[in-house]
C-alpha positions in Angstrom: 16.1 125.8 -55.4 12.5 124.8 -54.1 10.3 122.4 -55.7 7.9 123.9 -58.4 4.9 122.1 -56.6 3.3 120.0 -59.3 0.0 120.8 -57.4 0.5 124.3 -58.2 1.3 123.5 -62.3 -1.8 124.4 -64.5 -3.9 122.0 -65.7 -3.8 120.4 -69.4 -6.8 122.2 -71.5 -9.3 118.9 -71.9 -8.0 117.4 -74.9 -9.5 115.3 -77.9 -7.7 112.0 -78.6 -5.8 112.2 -81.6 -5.3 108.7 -83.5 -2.7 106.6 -83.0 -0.6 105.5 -86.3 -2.0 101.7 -87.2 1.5 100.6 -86.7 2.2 101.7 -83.7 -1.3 100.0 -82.7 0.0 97.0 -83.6 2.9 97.2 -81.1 0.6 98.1 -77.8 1.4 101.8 -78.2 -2.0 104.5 -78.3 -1.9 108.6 -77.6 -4.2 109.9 -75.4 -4.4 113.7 -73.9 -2.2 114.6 -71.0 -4.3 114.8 -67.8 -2.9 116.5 -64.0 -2.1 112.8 -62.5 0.8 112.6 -66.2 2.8 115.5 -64.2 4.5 113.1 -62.0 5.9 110.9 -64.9 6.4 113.8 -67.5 8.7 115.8 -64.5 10.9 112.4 -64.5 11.0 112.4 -68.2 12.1 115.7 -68.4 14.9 114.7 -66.0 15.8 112.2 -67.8 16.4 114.2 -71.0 18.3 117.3 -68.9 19.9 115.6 -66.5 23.2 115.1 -68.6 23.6 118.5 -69.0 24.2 119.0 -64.8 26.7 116.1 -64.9 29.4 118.7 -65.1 27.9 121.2 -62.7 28.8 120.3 -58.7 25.7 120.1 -57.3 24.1 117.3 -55.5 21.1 115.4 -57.2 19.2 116.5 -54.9 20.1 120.1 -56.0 20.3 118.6 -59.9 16.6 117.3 -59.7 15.1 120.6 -57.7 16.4 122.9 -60.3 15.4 120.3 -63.5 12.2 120.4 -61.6 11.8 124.0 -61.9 12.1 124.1 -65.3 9.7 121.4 -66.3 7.5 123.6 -64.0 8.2 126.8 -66.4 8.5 124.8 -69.7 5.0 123.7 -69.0 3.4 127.0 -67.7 4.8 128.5 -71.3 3.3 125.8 -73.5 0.4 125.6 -71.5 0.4 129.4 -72.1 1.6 130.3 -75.2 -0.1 126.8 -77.2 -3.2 126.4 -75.2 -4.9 125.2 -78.4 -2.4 122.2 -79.2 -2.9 118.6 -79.1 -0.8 117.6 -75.2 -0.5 113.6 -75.5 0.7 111.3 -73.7 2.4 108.0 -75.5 1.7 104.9 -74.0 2.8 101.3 -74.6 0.6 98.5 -73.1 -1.1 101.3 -70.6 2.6 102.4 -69.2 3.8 106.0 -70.3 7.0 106.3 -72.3 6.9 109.9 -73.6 5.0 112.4 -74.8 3.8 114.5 -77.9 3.0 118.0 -77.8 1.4 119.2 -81.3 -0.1 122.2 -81.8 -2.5 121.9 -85.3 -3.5 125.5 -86.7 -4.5 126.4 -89.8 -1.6 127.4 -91.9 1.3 125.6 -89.9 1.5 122.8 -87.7 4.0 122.8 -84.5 5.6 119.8 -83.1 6.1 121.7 -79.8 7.6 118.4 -78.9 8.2 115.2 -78.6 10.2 112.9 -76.2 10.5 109.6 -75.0 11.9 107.7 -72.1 15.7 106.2 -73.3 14.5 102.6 -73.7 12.0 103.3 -75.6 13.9 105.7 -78.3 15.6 104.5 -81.5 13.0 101.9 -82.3 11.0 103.4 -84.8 8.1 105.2 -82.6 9.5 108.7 -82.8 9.6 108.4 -87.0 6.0 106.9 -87.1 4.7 109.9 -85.1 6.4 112.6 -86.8 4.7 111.0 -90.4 2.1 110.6 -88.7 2.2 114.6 -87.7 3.0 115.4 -91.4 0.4 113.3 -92.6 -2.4 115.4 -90.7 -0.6 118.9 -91.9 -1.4 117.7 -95.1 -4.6 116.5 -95.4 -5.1 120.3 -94.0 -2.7 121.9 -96.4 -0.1 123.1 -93.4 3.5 123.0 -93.6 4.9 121.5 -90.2 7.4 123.2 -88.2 9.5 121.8 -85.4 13.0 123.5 -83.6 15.8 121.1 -82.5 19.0 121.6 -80.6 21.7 122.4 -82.6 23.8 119.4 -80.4 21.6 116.6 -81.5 22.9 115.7 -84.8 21.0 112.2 -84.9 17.5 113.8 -84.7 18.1 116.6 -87.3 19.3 114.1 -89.7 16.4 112.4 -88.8 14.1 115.3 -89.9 16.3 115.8 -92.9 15.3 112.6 -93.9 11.8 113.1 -93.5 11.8 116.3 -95.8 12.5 119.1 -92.9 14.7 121.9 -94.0 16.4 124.2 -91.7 14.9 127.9 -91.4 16.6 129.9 -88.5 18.9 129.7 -85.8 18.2 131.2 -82.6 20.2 130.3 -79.4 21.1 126.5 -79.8 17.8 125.4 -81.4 17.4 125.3 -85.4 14.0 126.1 -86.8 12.4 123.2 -89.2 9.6 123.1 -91.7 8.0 120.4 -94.0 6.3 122.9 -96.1 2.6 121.4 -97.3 2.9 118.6 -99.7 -0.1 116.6 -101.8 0.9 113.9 -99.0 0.6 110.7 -101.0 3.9 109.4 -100.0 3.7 110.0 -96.3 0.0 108.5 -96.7 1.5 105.3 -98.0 5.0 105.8 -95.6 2.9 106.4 -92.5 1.1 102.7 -93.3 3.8 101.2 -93.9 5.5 101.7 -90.8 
């Protein structure tokens, strides 16, 4: 296992800035487009969402973080590849980085290619806020809004249950997910809210 050489990852397409939800203003959090001096913090976030899934494996973490590494490296060659189009965010609170948002806006269907944050930072609302805040903008361009989850994560498909997403397909351990296009009134008002 060698390390993927973040100087050798392609870099983010120059990106637009996509607004930030008012309520996530309001607690210090913004968007803003990915840029090459991100890669160091989104490789550690990607660890930090994999690395759980080595624990049984009886590698050392050196060997744990080269091949996690490796695959950040690939994962991001194939969005960079196959979405080159989409919105690649980073989400900040008070000018640190806690996550990311990868959204990919075309005409007829939206993608939330994806959308992670660091573990302190989940469960408190932001994740919720920027998926109605995704669905908000598929509507005011009459898309439907796709997303896939892993079939293992039964707190985040509820989640997108709740929030209107209905299964479509299962392929390996991710479920396909779509929000077909809505007038968008009640997410307007949700999206506020929150």
């Amino acid at each position: 296992m060698t390390d993927p050489g973040h100087g050798a990852l392609p870099a983010f397409p120059a990106g637009a800035p996509l607004e930030t939800p008012v309520a996530l203003q309001r607690r210090g959090i913004r968007l803003r487009p990915c840029i090459a001096a991100d890669i160091g913090f989104l490789t550690s976030l990607y660890r930090q969402l994999r690395i759980a899934e080595l624990a049984p494996l009886p590698w050392t973490d050196a060997q744990k973080h080269a091949f996690i590494d490796s695959q950040f490296a690939l994962q991001h060659r194939h969005y960079l590849t196959h979405y080159s189009h989409a919105d690649f965010l980073l989400i900040e609170c008070n000018d640190e980085p806690i996550g990311r948002l990868y959204l990919s806006r075309q005409m007829s269907e939206f993608l939330i290619i994806d959308i992670s944050l660091t573990p302190g930072w989940r469960n408190g609302g932001i994740g919720t806020a920027l998926i109605r805040h995704a669905q908000v903008l598929a509507e005011n361009a009459g898309a439907g809004l796709n997303l896939h989850v892993d079939q293992r994560n039964d707190g985040a498909r509820k989640l997108y249950e709740r929030l209107g997403f209905i299964a479509t397909d299962v392929g390996g351990i991710y479920t396909g997910m779509r929000r077909p296009a809505s007038t968008g009134t009640q997410n307007d008002q949700e999206s506020q809210v929150n």
